[in-house]
C-alpha positions in Angstrom: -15.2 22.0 12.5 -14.5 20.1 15.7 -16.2 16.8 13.5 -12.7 17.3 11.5 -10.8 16.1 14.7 -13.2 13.4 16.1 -11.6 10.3 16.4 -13.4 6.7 16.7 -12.4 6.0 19.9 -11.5 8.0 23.2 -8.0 8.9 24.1 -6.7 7.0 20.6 -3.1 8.0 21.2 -2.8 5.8 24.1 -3.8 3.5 22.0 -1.4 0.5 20.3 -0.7 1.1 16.2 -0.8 -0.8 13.7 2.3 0.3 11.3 1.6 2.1 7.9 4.1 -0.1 5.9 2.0 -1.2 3.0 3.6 0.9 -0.1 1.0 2.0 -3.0 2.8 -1.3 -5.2 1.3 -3.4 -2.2 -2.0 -1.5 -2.2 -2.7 -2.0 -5.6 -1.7 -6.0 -5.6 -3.8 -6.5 -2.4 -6.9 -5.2 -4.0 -6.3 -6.9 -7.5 -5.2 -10.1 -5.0 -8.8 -9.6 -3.2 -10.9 -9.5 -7.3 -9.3 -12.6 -8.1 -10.0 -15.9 -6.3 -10.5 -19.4 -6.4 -14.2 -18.5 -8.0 -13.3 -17.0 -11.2 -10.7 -20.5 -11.9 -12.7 -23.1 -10.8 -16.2 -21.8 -10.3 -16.5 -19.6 -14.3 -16.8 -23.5 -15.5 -20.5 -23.9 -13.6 -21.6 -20.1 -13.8 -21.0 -20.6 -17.8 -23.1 -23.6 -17.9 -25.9 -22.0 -16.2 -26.1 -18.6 -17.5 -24.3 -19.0 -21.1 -23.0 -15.8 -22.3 -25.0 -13.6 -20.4 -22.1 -14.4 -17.4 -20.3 -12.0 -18.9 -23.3 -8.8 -18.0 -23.4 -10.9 -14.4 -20.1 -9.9 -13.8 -20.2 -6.7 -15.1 -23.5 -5.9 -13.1 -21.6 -7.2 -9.6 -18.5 -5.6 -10.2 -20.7 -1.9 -11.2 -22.8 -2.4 -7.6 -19.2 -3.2 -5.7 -17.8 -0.3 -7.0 -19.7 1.9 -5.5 -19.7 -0.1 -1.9 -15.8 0.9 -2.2 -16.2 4.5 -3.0 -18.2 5.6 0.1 -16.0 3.2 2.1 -13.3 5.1 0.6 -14.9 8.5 1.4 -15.5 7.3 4.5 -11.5 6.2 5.7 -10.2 9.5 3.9 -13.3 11.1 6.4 -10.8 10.5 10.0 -7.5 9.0 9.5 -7.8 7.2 12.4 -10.3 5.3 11.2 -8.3 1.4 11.1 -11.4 -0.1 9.0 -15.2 0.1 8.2 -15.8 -1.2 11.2 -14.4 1.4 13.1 -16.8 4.3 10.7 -19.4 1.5 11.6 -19.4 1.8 15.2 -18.6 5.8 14.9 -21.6 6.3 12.9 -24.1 3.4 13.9 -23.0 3.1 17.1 -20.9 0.1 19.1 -23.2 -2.2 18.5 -22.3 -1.8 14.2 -18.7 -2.0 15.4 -19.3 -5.1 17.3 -21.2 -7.0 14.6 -19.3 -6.0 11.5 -16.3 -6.8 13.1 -16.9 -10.2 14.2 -18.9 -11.2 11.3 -16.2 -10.2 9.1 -14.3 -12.2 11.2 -16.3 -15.6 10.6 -16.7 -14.1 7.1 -13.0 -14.8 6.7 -12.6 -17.6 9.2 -15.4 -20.0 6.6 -13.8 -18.6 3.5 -10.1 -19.5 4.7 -11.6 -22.9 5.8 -12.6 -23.4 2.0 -9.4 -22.4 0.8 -7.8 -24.8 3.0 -9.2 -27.4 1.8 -8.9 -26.2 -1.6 -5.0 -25.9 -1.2 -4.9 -29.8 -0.2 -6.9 -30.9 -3.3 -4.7 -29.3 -5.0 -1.8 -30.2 -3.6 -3.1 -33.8 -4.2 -2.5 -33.4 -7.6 1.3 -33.8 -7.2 1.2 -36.1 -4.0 -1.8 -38.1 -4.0 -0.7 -40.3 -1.3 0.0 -37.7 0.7 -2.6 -37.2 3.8 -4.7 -33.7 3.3 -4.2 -33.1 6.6 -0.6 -32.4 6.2 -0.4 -30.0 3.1 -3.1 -27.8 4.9 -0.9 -27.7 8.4 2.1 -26.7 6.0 -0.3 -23.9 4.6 -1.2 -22.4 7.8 2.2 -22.7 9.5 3.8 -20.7 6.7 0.9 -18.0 6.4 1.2 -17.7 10.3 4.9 -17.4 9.9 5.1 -14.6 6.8 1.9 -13.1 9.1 3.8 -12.8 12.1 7.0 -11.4 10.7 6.0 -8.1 9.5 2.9 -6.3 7.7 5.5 -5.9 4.9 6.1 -9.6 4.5 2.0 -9.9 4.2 2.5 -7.5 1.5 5.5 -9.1 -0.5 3.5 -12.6 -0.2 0.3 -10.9 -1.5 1.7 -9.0 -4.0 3.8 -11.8 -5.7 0.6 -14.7 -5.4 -1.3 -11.6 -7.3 1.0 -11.1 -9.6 0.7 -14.8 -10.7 -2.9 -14.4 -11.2 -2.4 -11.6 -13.2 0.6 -14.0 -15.5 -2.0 -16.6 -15.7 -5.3 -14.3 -17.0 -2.9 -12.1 -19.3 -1.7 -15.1 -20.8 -5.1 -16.8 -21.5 -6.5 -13.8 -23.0 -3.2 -13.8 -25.0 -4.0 -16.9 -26.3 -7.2 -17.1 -26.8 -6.7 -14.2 -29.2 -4.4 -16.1 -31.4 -6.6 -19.1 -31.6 -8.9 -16.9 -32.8 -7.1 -15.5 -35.6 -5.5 -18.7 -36.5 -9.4 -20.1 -36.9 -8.7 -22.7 -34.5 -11.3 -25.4 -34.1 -12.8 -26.9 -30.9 -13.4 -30.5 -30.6 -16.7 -30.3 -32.0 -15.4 -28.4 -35.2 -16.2 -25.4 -34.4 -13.9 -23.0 -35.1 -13.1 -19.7 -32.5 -14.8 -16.9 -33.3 -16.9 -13.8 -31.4 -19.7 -14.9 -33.1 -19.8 -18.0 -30.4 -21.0 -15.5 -27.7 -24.0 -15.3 -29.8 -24.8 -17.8 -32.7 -26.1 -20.3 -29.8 -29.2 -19.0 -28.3 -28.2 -15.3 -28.3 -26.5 -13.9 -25.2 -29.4 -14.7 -23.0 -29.9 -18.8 -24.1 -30.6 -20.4 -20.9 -33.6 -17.6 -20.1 -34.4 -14.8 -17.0 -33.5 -18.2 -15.0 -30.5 -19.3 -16.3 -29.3 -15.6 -16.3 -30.0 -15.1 -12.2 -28.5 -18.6 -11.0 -25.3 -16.8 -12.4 -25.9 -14.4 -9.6 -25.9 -17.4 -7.1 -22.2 -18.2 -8.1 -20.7 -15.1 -9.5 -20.9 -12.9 -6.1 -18.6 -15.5 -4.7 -16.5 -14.7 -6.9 -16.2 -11.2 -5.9 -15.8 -11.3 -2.0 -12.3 -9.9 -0.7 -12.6 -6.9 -2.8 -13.5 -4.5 0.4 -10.2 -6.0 2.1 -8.0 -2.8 0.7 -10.6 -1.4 3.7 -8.7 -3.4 6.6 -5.1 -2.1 5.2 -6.2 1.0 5.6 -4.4 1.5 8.8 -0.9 0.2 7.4 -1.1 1.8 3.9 1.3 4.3 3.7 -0.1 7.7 2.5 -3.7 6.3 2.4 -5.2 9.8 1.0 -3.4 9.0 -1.9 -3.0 5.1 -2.7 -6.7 4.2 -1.4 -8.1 6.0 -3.8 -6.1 4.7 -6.7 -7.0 1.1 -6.0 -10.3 1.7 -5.7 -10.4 3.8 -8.8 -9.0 0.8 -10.6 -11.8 -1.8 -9.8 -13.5 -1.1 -12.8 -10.5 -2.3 -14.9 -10.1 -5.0 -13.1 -13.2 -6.5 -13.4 -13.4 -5.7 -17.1 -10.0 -7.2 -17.6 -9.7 -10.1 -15.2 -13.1 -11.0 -15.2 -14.8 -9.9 -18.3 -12.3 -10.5 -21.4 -11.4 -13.7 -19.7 -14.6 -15.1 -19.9 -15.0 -13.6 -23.4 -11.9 -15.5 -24.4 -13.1 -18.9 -22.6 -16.7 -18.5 -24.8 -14.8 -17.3 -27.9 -12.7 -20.3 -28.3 -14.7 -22.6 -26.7 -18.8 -22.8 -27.3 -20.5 -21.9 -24.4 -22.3 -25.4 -24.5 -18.9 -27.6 -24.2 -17.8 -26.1 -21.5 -17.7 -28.7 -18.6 -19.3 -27.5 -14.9 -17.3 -29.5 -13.0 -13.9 -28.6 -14.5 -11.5 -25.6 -14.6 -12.6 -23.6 -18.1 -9.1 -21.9 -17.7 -7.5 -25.9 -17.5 -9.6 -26.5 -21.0 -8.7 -24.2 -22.4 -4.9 -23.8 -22.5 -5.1 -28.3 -23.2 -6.7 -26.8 -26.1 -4.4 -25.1 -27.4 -2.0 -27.6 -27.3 0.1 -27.1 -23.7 0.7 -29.8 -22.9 1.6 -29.0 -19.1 -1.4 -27.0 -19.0 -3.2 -28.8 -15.9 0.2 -28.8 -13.5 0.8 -25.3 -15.0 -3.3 -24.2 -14.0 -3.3 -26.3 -10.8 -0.4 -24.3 -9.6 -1.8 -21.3 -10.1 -5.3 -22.0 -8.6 -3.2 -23.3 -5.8 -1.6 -20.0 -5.0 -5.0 -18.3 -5.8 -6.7 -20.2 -3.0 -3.1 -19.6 -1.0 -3.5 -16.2 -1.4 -7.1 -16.2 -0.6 -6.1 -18.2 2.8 -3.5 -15.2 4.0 -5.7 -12.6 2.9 -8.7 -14.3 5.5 -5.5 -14.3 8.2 -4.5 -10.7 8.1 -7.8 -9.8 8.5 -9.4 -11.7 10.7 -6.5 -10.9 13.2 -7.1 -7.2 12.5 -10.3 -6.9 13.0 -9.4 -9.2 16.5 -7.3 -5.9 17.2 -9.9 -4.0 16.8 -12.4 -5.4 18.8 -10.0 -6.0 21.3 -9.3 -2.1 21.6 -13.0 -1.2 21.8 -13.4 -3.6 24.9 -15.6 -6.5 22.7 -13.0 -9.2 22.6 -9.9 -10.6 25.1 -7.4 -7.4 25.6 -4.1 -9.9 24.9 -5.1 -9.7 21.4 -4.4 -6.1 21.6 -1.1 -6.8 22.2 1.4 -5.9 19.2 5.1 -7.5 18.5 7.6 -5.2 17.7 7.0 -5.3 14.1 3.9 -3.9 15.3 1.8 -7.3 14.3 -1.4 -8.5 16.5 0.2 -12.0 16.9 -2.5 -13.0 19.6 -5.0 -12.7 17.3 -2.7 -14.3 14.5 -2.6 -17.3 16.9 -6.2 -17.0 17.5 -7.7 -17.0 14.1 -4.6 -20.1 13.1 -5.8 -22.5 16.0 -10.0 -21.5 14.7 -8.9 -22.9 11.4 -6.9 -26.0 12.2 -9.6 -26.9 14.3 -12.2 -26.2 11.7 -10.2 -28.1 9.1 -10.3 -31.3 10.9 -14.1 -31.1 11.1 -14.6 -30.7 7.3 -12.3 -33.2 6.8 -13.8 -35.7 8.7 -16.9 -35.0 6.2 -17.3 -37.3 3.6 -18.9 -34.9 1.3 -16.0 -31.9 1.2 -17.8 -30.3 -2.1 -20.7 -30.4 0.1 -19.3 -28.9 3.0 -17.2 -26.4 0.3 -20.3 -25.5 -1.2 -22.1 -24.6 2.0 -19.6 -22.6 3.8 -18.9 -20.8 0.7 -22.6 -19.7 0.1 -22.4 -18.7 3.6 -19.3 -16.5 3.0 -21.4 -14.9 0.6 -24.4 -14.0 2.7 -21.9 -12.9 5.4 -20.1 -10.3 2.9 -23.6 -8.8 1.7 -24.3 -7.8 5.3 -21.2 -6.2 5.9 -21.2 -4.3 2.6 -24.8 -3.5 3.7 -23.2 -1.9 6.7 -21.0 0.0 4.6 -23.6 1.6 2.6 -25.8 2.3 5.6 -22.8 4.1 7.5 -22.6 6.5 4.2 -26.1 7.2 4.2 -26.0 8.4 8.3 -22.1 10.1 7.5 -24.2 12.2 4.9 -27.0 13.1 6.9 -24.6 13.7 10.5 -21.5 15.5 8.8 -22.2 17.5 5.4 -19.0 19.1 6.2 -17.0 16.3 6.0 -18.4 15.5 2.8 -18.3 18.9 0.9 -14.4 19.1 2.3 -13.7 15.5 0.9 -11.1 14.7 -2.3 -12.9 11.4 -3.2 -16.6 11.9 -3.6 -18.6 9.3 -4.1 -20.4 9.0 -7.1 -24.6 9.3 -7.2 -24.1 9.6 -2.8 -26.7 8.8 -1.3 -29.1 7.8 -4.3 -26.5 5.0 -5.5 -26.6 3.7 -1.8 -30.2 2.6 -2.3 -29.5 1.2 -5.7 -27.3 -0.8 -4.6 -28.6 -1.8 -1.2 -31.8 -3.0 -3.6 -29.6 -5.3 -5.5 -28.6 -7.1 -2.4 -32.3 -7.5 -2.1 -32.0 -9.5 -5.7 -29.2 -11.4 -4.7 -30.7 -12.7 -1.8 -33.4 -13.6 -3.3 -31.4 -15.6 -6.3 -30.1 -17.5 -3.5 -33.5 -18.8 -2.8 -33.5 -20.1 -6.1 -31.4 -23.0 -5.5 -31.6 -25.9 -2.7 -27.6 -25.8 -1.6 -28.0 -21.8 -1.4 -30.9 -21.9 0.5 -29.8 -24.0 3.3 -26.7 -22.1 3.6 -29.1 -19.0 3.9 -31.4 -20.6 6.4 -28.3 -21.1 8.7 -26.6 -17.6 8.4 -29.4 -16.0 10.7 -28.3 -18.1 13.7 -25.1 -16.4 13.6 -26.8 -13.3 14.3 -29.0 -14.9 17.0 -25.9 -15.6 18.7 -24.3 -12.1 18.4 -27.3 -10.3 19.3 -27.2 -12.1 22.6 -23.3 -11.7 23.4 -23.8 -8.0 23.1 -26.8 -7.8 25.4 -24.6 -9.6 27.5 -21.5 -7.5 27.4 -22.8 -3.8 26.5 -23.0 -3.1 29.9 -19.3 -3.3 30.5 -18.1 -0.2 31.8 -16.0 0.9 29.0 -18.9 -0.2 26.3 -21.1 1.7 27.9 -19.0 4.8 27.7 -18.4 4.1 24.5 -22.4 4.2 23.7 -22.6 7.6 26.2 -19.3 9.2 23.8 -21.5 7.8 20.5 -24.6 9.9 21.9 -22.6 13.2 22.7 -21.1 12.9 19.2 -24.7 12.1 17.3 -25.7 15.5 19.5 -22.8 17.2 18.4 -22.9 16.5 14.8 -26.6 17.3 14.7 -25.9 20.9 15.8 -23.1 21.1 13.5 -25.3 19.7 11.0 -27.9 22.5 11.6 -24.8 25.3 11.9 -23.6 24.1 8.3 -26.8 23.9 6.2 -27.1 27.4 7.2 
């Protein structure tokens, strides 16, 4: 029983902590904030194009396979309450060295993705002010994320619950709609009129082929990174054994919801074949039916989408900074905490990274290009680190069976859905072979690791990494023999 007790690190309660101020209402919003993102707006138009209807078992297929990344991350929080993140059961399980790289690559996971979304938020913002420079609406952007950041883990929750909540207006409303147009036989510039029967009269549900149907994998995964991040609140949600669950129990209806019936709405009312790559389905579709504000209205809310995505990379790229910083793999000042028990050195950190970044991309002339890259790179990075997830759930089951028979929130098929899944990030990597953009951003991802490798050769043998590694090998011995005890 002494696994019950075991804490990631030694001597945790000397340790700095993070505040549990994130309410089950903040929960919830945070991980329906993390399923919806810039991706399903503005990227559904070019992943309809290439896969027709059969998007719509794309998403389902992605949003299956996730679900089960979140429920043995879930079992594994619930496992040790002191457990801040995955990267902390990363490092307990795997050993430093998993802690070290899932943390920093989350990091730059968030760090390219925010990037994106910063230059996202000035495009958009261009819409209103198109003499305005984009260097200026993206500086306004960070400063206030930094600001609502700094003040308070509750304020982070307020601002992601309410630029959630808009999503959730916006998707509602279309589905709303699009169900009236279809039972008021409404009919699409080319004359034909809305009706179910569009998701199959052209082609079938599979009309651009085995092809078509994988280079929706390409784009669609995109669409789906964030959703681990109720993961990183886990160490400022407020009766976690009890809210984690819930939001991970409600991913299915997310997806099937904000994902799925959306689409089935955008293909209903408009034939998969007129629907433009290049443009906002969700903008199309709402001009269609006669609003005439529809593109400020949409623009707005793709602007808070990719605002939302933006704070969501902030909070937690500075706590996984935190993190590393307490296990002795990054600068101890961003340890530090304010009094409203915020890592504001890493907040700093992670703000100066992006401004910095921004200018680069801006100085680009191709910033689809550069958008295109970085994001295709985000979604390599994300794979890995639920790969690591998965991986720590396969060693938790093997090192502590009594953890597991004594946990609430099973998860489902164990160890068995853990290879099933892990072989469909085989298949996505391989989709994003498929395409020349993808590939290249592929090629590129493994220098990152080059690069990590070596900075933990280098600083492993620090004196408190290398009692962390001599604590991870008493523990591995310990849990074996527990292990053994157990079974019998």
């Amino acid at each position: 029983m002494s696994q019950l007790k075991r804490s990631p690190q030694p001597a945790v309660s000397a340790q700095p902590h993070l505040a549990r101020s994130l309410s089950n209402r903040h929960i919830q919003l945070i991980a329906i904030g993390g399923a919806i993102g810039t991706g399903l707006f503005m990227g559904s138009g070019k992943t309809i194009s290439l896969a027709g209807p059969s998007v719509i078992f794309v998403y389902m297929i992605i949003g299956f396979m996730l679900f089960f990344v979140m429920r043995a991350m879930g079992e594994l929080l619930l496992s040790n309450l002191d457990y801040k993140s995955f990267s902390d059961f990363a490092g307990d399980l795997l050993g430093p060295w998993a802690g070290f790289f899932t943390s920093w690559t989350y990091w730059l996971c968030w760090i390219v993705t925010a990037i994106a979304e910063l230059i996202a938020i000035a495009l958009y913002t261009s819409f209103w002010w198109p003499e305005l420079p984009l260097w200026i609406p993206a500086l306004v952007a960070v400063l206030i994320l930094l600001g609502l950041n700094l003040a308070s883990v509750k304020a982070f929750g307020e601002t992601e619950f309410w630029f959630a909540l808009i999503k959730i207006i916006a998707i509602v409303t279309l589905i709303v709609v699009g169900l009236v147009m279809v039972f008021t036989k409404f009919q699409s510039p080319g004359g034909t009129p809305a009706s179910f029967s569009n998701l199959w009269n052209d082609g079938g549900l599979f009309p651009t082929g085995p092809m078509g149907f994988i280079a929706g994998f390409q784009i669609a995964v995109f669409a789906f990174v964030g959703l681990e991040l109720v993961g990183t609140t886990a160490a400022e949600a407020q009766h976690p054994e009890k809210n984690l669950p819930k939001a991970i129990n409600s991913i299915p209806i997310r997806i099937m919801l904000f994902y799925v019936l959306a689409l089935i709405m955008i293909m209903t009312v408009t034939p998969w074949r007129e629907v433009t790559a290049d443009a906002s389905p969700f903008v199309a579709m709402f001009a269609l039916a006669g609003l005439g504000a529809a593109a400020a209205v949409i623009n707005f809310v793709v602007l808070t989408s990719a605002t939302s995505s933006a704070n969501s990379g902030l909070y937690s790229t500075s706590r996984m900074l935190f993190g590393l910083a307490v296990e002795g793999t990054a600068p101890a000042r961003f340890e530090r905490l304010t009094r409203h028990k915020v890592p504001a050195s890493a907040l700093l950190f992670s703000c100066s990274f992006l401004l910095v970044s921004a200018v680069l991309l801006y100085a680009n002339p191709s910033i689809i290009a550069v958008f295109t890259v970085v994001t295709t790179m985000s979604a390599v990075l994300f794979i890995f680190v639920w790969t690591i997830i998965l991986v720590s759930y396969i060693v938790y089951r093997k090192r502590r069976p009594a953890l597991h028979a004594a946990s609430k929130f099973k998860m489902p098929g164990g160890v068995y859905m853990c290879y099933v899944v892990l072989s469909f990030f085989g298949f996505l990597i391989w989709a994003l072979t498929q395409k020349t953009d993808t590939l290249q951003a592929l090629l590129v991802t493994p220098l990152w690791f080059v690069g990590l490798t070596a900075a933990w050769f280098i600083i492993r043998r620090r004196p408190e990494l290398a009692a962390h590694q001599e604590l991870h090998r008493a523990n591995v011995q310990a849990d074996r023999v527990a292990a053994i005890a157990f079974r019998r």
